[in-house]
PyMOL CGO cylinders between C-alpha atoms (Angstrom):
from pymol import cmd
from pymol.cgo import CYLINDER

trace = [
    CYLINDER, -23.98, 5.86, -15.45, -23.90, 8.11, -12.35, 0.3, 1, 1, 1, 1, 1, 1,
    CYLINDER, -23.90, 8.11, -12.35, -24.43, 6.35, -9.00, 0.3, 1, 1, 1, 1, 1, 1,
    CYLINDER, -24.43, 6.35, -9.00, -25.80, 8.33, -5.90, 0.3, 1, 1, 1, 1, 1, 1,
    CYLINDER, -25.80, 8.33, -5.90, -23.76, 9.47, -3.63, 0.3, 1, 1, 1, 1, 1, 1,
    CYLINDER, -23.76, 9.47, -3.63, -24.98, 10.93, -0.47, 0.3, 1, 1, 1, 1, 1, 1,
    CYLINDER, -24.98, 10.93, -0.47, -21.72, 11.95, 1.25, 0.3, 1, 1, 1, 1, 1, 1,
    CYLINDER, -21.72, 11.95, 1.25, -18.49, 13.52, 0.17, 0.3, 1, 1, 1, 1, 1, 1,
    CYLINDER, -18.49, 13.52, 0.17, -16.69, 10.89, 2.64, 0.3, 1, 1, 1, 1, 1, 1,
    CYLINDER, -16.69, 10.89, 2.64, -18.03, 8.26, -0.10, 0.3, 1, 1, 1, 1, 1, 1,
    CYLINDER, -18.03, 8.26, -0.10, -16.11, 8.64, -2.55, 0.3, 1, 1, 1, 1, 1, 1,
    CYLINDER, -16.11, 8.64, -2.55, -12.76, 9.62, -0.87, 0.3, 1, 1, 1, 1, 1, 1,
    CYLINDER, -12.76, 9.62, -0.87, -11.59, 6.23, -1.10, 0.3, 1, 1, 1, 1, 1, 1,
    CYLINDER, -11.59, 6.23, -1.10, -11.75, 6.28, -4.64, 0.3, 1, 1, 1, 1, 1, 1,
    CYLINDER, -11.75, 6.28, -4.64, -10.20, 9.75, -5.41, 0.3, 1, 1, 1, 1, 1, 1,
    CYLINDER, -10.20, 9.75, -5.41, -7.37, 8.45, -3.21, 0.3, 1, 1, 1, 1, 1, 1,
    CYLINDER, -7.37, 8.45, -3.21, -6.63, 5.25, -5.76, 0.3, 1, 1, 1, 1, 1, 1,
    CYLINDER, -6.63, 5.25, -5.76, -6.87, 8.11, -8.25, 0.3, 1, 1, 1, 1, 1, 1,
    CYLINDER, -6.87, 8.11, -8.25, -4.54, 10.24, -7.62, 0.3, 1, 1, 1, 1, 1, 1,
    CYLINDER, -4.54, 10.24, -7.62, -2.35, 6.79, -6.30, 0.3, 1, 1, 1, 1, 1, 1,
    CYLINDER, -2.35, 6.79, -6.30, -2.18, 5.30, -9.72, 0.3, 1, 1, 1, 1, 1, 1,
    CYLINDER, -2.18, 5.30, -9.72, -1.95, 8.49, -11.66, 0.3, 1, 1, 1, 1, 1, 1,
    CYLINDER, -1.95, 8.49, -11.66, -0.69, 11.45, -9.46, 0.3, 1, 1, 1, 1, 1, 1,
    CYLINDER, -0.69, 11.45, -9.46, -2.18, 14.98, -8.91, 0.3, 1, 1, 1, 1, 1, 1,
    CYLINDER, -2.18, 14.98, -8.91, -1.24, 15.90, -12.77, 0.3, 1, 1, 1, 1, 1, 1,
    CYLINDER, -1.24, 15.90, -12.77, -2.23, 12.75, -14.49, 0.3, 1, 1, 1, 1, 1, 1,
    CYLINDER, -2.23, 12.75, -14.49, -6.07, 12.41, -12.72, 0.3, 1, 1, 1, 1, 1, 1,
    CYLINDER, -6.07, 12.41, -12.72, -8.10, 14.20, -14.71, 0.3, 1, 1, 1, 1, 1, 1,
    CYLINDER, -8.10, 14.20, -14.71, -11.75, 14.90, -13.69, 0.3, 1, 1, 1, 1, 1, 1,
    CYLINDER, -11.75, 14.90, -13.69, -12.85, 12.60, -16.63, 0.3, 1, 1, 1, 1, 1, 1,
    CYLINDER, -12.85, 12.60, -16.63, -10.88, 9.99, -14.84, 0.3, 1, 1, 1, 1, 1, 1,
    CYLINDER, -10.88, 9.99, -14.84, -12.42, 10.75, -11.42, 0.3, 1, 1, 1, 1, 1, 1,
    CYLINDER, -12.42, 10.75, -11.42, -15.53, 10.76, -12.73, 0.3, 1, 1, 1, 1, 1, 1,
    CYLINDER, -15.53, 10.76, -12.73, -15.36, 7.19, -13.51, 0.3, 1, 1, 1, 1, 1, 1,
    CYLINDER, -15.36, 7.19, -13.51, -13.96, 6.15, -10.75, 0.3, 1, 1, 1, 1, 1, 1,
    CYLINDER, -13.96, 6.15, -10.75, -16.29, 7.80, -8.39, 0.3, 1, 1, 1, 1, 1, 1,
    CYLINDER, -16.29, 7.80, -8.39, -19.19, 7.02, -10.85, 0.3, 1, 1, 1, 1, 1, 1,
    CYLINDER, -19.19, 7.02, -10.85, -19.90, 10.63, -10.52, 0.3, 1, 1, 1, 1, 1, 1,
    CYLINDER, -19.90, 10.63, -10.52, -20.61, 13.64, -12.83, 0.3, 1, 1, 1, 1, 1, 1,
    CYLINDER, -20.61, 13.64, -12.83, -18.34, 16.43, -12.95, 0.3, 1, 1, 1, 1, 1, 1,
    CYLINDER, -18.34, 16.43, -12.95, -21.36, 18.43, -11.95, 0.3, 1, 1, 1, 1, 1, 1,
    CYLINDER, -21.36, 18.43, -11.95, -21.80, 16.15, -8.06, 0.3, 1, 1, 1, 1, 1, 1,
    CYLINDER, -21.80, 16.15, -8.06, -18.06, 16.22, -7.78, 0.3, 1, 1, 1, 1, 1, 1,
    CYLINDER, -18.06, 16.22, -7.78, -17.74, 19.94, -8.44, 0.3, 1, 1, 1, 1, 1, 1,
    CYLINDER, -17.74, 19.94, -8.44, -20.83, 20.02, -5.72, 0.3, 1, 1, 1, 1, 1, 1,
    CYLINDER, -20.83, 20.02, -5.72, -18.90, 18.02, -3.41, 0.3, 1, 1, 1, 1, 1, 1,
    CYLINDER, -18.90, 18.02, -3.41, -15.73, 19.68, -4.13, 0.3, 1, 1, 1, 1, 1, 1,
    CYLINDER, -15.73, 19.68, -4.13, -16.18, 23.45, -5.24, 0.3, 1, 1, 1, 1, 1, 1,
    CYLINDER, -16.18, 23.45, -5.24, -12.64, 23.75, -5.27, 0.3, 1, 1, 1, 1, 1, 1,
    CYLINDER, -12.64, 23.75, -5.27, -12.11, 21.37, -8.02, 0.3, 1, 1, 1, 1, 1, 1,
    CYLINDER, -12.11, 21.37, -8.02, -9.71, 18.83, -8.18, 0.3, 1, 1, 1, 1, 1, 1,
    CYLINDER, -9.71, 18.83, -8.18, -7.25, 20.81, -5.81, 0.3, 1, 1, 1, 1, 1, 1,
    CYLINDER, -7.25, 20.81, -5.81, -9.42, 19.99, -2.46, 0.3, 1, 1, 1, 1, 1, 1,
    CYLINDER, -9.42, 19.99, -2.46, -9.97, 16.47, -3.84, 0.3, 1, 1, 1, 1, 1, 1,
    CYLINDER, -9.97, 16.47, -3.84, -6.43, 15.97, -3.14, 0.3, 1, 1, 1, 1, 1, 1,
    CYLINDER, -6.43, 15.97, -3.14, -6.73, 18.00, 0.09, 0.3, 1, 1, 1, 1, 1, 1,
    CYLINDER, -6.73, 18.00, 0.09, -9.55, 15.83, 1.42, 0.3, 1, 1, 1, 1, 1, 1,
    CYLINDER, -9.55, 15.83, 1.42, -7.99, 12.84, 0.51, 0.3, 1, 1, 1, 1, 1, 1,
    CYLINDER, -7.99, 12.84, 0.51, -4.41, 14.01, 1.97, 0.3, 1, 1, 1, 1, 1, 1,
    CYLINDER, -4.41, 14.01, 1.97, -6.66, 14.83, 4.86, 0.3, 1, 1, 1, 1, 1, 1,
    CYLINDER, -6.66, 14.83, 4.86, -8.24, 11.30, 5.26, 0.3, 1, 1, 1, 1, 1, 1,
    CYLINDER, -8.24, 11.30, 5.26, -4.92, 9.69, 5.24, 0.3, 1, 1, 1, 1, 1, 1,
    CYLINDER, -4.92, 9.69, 5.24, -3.44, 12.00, 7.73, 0.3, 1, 1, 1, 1, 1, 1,
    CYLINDER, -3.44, 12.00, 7.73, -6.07, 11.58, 10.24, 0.3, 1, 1, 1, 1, 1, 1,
    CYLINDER, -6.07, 11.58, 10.24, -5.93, 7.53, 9.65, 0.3, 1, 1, 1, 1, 1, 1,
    CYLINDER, -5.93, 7.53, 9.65, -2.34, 7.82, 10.79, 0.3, 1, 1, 1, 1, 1, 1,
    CYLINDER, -2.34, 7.82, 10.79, -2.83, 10.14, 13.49, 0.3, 1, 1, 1, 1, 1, 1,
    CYLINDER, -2.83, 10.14, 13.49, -5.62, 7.79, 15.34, 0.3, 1, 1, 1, 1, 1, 1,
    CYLINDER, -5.62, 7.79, 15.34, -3.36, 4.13, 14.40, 0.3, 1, 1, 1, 1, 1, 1,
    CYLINDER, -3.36, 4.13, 14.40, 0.40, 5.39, 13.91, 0.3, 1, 1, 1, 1, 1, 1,
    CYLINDER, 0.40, 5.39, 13.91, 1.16, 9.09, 15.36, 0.3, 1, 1, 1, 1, 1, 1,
    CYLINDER, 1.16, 9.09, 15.36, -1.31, 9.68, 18.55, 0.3, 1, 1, 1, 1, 1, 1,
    CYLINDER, -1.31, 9.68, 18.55, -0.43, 5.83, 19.95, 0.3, 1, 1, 1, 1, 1, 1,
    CYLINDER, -0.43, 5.83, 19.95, 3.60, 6.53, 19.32, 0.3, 1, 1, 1, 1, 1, 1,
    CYLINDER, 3.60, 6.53, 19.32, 3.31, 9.63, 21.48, 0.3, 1, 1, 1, 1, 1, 1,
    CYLINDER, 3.31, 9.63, 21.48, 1.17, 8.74, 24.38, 0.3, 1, 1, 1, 1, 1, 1,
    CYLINDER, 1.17, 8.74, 24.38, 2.51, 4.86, 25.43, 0.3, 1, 1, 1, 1, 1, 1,
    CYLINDER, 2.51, 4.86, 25.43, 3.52, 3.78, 28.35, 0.3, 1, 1, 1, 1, 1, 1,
    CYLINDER, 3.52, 3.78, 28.35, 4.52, 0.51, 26.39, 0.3, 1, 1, 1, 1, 1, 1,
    CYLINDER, 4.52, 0.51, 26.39, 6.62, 2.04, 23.57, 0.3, 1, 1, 1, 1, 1, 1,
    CYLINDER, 6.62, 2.04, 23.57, 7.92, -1.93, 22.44, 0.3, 1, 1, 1, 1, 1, 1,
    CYLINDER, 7.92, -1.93, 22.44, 4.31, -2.96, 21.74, 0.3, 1, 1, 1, 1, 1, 1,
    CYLINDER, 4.31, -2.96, 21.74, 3.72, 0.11, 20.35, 0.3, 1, 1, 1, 1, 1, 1,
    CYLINDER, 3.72, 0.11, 20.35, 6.44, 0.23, 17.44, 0.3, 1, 1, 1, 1, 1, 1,
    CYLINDER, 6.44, 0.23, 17.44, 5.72, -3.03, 16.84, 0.3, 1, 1, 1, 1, 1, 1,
    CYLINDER, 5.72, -3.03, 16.84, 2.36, -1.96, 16.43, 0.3, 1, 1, 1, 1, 1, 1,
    CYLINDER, 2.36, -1.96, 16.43, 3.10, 0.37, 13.97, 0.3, 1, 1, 1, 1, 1, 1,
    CYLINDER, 3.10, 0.37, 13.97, 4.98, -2.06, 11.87, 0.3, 1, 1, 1, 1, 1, 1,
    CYLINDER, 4.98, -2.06, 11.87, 2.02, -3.78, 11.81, 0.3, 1, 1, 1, 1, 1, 1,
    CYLINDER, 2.02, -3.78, 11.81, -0.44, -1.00, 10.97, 0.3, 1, 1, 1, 1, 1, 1,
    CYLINDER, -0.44, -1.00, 10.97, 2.00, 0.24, 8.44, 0.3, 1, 1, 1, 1, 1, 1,
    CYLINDER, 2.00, 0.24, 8.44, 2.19, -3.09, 6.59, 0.3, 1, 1, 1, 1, 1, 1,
    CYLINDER, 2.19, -3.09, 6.59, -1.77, -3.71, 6.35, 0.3, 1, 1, 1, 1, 1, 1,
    CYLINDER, -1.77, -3.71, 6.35, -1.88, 0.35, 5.19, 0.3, 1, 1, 1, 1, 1, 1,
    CYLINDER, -1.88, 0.35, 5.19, 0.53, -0.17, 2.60, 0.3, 1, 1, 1, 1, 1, 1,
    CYLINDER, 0.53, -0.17, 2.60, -0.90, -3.07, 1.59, 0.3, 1, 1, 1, 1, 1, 1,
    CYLINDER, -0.90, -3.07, 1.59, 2.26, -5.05, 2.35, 0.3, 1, 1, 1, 1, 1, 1,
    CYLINDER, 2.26, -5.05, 2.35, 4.03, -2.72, -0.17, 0.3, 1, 1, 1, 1, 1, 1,
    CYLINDER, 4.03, -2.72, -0.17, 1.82, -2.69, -2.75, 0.3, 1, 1, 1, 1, 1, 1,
    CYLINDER, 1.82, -2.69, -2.75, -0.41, 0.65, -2.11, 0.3, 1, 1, 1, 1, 1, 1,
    CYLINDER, -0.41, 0.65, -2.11, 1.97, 3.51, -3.13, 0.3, 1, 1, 1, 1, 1, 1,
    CYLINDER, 1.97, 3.51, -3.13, 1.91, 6.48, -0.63, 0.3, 1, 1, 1, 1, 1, 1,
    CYLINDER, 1.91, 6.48, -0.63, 0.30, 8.97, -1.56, 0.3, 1, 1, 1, 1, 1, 1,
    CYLINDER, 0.30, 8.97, -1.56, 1.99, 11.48, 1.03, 0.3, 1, 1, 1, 1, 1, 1,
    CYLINDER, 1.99, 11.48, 1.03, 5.04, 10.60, -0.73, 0.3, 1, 1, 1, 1, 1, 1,
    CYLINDER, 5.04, 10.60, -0.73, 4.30, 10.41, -4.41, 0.3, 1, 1, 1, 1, 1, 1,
    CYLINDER, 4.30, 10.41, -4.41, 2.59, 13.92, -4.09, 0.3, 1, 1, 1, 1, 1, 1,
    CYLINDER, 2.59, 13.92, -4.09, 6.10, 15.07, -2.95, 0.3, 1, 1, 1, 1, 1, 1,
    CYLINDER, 6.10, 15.07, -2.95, 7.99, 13.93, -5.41, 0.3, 1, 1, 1, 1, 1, 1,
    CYLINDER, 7.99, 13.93, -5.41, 5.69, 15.52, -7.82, 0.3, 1, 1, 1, 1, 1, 1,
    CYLINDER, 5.69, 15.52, -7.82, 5.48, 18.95, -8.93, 0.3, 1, 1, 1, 1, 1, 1,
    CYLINDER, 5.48, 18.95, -8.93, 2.54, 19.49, -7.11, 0.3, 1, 1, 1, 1, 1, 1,
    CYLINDER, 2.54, 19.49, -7.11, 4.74, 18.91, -3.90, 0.3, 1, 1, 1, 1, 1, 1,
    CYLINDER, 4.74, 18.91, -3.90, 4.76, 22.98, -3.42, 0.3, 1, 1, 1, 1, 1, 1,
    CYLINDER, 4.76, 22.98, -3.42, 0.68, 23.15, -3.81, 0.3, 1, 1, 1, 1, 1, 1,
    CYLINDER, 0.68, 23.15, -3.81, 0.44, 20.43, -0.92, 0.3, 1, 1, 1, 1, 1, 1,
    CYLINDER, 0.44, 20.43, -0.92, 3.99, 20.97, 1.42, 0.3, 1, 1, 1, 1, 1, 1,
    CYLINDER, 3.99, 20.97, 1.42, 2.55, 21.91, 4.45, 0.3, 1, 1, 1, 1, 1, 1,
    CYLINDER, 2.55, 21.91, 4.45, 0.55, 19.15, 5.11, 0.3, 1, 1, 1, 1, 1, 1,
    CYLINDER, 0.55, 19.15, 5.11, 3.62, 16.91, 3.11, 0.3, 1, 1, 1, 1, 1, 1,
    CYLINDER, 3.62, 16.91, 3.11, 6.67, 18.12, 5.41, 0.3, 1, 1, 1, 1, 1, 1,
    CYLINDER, 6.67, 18.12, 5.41, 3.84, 17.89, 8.51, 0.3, 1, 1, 1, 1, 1, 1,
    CYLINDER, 3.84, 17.89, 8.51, 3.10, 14.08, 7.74, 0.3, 1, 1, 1, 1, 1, 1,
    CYLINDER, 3.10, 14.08, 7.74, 6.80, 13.20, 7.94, 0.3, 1, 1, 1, 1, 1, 1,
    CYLINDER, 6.80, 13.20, 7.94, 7.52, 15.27, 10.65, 0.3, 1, 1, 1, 1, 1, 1,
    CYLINDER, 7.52, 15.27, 10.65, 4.87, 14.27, 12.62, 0.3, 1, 1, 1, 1, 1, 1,
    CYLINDER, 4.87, 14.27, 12.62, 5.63, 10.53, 11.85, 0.3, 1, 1, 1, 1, 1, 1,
    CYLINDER, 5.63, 10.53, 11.85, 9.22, 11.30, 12.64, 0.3, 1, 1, 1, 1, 1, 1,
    CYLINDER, 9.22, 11.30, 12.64, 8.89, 12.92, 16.19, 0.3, 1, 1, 1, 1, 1, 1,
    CYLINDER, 8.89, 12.92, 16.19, 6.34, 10.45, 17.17, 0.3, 1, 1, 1, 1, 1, 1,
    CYLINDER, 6.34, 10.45, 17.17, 8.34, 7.58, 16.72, 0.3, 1, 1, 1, 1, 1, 1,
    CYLINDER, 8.34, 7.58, 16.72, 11.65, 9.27, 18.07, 0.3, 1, 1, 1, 1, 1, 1,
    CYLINDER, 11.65, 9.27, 18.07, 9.49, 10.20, 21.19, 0.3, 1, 1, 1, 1, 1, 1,
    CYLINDER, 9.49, 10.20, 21.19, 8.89, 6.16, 21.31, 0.3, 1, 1, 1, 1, 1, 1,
    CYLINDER, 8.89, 6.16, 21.31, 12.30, 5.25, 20.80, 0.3, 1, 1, 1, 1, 1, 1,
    CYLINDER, 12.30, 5.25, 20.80, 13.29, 7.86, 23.61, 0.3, 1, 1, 1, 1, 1, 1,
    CYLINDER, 13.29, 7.86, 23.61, 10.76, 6.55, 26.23, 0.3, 1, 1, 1, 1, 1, 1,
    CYLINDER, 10.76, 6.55, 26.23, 12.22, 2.78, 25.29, 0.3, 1, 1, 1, 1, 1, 1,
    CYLINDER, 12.22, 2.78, 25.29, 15.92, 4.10, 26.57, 0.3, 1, 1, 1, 1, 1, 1,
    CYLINDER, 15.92, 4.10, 26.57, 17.09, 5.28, 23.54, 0.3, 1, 1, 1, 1, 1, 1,
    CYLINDER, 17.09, 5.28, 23.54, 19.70, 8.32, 23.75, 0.3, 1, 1, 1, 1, 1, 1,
    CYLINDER, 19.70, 8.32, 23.75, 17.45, 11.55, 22.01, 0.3, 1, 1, 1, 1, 1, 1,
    CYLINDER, 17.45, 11.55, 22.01, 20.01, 11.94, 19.22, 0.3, 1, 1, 1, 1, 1, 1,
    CYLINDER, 20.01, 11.94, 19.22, 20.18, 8.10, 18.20, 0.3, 1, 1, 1, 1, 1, 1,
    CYLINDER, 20.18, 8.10, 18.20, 16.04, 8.32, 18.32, 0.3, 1, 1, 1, 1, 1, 1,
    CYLINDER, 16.04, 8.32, 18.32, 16.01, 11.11, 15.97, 0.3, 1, 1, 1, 1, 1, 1,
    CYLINDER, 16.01, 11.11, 15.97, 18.46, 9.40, 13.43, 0.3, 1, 1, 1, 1, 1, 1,
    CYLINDER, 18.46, 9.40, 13.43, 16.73, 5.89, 13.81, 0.3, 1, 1, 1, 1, 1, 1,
    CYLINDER, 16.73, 5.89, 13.81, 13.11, 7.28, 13.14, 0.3, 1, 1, 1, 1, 1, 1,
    CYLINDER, 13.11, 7.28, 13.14, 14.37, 8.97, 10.57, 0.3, 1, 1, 1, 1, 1, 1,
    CYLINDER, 14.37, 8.97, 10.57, 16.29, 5.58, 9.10, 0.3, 1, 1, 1, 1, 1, 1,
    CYLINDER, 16.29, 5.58, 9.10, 12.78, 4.08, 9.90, 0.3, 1, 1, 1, 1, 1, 1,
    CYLINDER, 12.78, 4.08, 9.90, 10.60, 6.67, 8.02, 0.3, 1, 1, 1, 1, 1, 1,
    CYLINDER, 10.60, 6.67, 8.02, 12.80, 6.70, 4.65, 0.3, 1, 1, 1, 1, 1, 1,
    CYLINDER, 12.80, 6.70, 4.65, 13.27, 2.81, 4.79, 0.3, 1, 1, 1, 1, 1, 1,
    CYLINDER, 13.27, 2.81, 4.79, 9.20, 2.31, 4.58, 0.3, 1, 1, 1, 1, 1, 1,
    CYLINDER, 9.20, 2.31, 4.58, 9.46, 4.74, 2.10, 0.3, 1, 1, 1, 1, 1, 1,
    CYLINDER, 9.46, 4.74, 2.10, 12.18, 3.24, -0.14, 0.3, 1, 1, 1, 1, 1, 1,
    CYLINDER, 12.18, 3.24, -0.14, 10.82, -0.42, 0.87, 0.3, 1, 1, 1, 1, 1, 1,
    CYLINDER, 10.82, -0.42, 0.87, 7.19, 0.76, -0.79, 0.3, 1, 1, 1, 1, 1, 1,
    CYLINDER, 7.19, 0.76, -0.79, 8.97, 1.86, -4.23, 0.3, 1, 1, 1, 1, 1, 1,
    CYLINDER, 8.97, 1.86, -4.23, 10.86, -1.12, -4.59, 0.3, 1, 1, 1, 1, 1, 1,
    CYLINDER, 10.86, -1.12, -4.59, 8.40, -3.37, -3.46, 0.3, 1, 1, 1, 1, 1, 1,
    CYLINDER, 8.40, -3.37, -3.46, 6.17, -2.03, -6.55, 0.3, 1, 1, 1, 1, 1, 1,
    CYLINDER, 6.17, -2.03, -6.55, 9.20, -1.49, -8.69, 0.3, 1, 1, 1, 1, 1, 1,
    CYLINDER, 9.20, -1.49, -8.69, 9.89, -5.53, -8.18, 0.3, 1, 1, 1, 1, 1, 1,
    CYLINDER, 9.89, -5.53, -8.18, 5.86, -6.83, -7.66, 0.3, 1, 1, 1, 1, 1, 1,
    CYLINDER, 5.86, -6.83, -7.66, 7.12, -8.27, -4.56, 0.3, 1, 1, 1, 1, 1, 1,
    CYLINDER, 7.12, -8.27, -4.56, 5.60, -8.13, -1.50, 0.3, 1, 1, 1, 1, 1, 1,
    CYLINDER, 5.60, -8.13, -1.50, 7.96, -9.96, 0.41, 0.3, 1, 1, 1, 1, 1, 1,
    CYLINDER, 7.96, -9.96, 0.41, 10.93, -7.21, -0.20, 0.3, 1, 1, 1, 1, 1, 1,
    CYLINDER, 10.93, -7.21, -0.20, 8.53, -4.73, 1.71, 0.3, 1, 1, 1, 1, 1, 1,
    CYLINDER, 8.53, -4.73, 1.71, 7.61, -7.38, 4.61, 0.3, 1, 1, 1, 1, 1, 1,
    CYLINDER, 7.61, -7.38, 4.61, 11.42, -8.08, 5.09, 0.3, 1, 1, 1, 1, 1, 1,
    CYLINDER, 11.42, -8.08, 5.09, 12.58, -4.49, 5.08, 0.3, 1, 1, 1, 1, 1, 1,
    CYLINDER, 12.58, -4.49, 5.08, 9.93, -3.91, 7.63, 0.3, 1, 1, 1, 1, 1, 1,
    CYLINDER, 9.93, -3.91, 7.63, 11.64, -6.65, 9.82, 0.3, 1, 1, 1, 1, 1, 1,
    CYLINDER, 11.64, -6.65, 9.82, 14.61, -5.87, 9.59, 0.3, 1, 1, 1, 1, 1, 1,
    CYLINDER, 14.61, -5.87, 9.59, 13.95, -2.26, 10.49, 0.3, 1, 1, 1, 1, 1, 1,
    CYLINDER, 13.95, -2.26, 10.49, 11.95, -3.39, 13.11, 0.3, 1, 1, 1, 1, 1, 1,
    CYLINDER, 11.95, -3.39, 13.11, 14.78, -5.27, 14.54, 0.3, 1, 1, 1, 1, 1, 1,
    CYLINDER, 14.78, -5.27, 14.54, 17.23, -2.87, 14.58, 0.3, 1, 1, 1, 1, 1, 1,
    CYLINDER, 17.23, -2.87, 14.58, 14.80, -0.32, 16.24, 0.3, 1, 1, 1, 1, 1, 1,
    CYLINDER, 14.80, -0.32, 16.24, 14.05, -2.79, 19.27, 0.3, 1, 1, 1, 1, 1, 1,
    CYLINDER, 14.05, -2.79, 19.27, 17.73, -4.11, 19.65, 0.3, 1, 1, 1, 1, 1, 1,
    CYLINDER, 17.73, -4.11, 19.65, 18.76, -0.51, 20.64, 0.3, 1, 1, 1, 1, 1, 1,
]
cmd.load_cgo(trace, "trace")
């Protein structure tokens, strides 16, 4: 049965566990239909651009969540050690402790990574230069910032795949650590 739905921002969470558990290719609008509890008539009015700015609104949504908790507080601190650990923090409780897949990442892996690149490549990059701009205000040479946020970025990424790969939480929580401690040791 349809529910009622009176904004598109409603229903973003669900399109974004979507296209988590079954990609851009595998979520077909019968699929988000049921998960929204909406008819492909209200999604196509919510979304006249069919499943294609589903995934760009939900891309959207996550990017802005880590621009106000991850990207935007990395750039601007005066405090750049309570800051990254901050991060690790936010980053844990986003993913879920390892169990939410990413959706930035999964889409670019996928072969609909050319349909969403820009925003893809600007999510890492963005992530990247933040946290090297951290690193760089905690005394960290500009080059060794670069290559540790980098090191950083990919490990959360790996951690999340093998967390799920293994069902265990506590691989992603002690990657995190560790990659945490190596970032604040200098």
């Amino acid at each position: 049965m349809a529910r009622l739905v009176s904004e598109k921002a409603d229903i973003i969470p669900q399109l974004g566990e979507v296209f988590r558990e079954h990609g851009y290719e595998g979520a077909s609008l019968a699929l988000i239909s049921r998960a929204t509890g909406l008819g492909k008539g209200s999604l196509y009015h919510f979304f006249p651009g069919g499943k294609e700015e589903m995934a760009a609104t939900v891309l959207a949504e996550i990017d802005g969540w880590f621009e106000r908790h991850i990207f935007a507080p990395l750039r601007a601190t005066d405090q750049p050690r309570d800051v990254i650990e901050g991060m690790f923090g936010a980053v844990s409780d986003y993913f879920r402790s390892g169990q939410r897949i990413c959706l930035v990442g999964l889409l670019g892996l996928g072969d609909s990574r050319d349909r969403f690149a820009v925003v893809i490549e600007g999510y890492f990059v963005r992530w990247i230069t933040a946290l090297e701009t951290a690193l760089v205000r905690l005394g960290h040479s500009a080059p060794r910032a670069r290559e540790q946020a980098e090191e950083v970025v990919a490990g959360i990424q790996g951690a999340i795949v093998l967390a799920r790969a293994l069902g265990s939480p506590a691989t992603f929580s002690r990657t995190l650590a560790r990659l945490k401690a190596r970032m604040l040791a200098g």
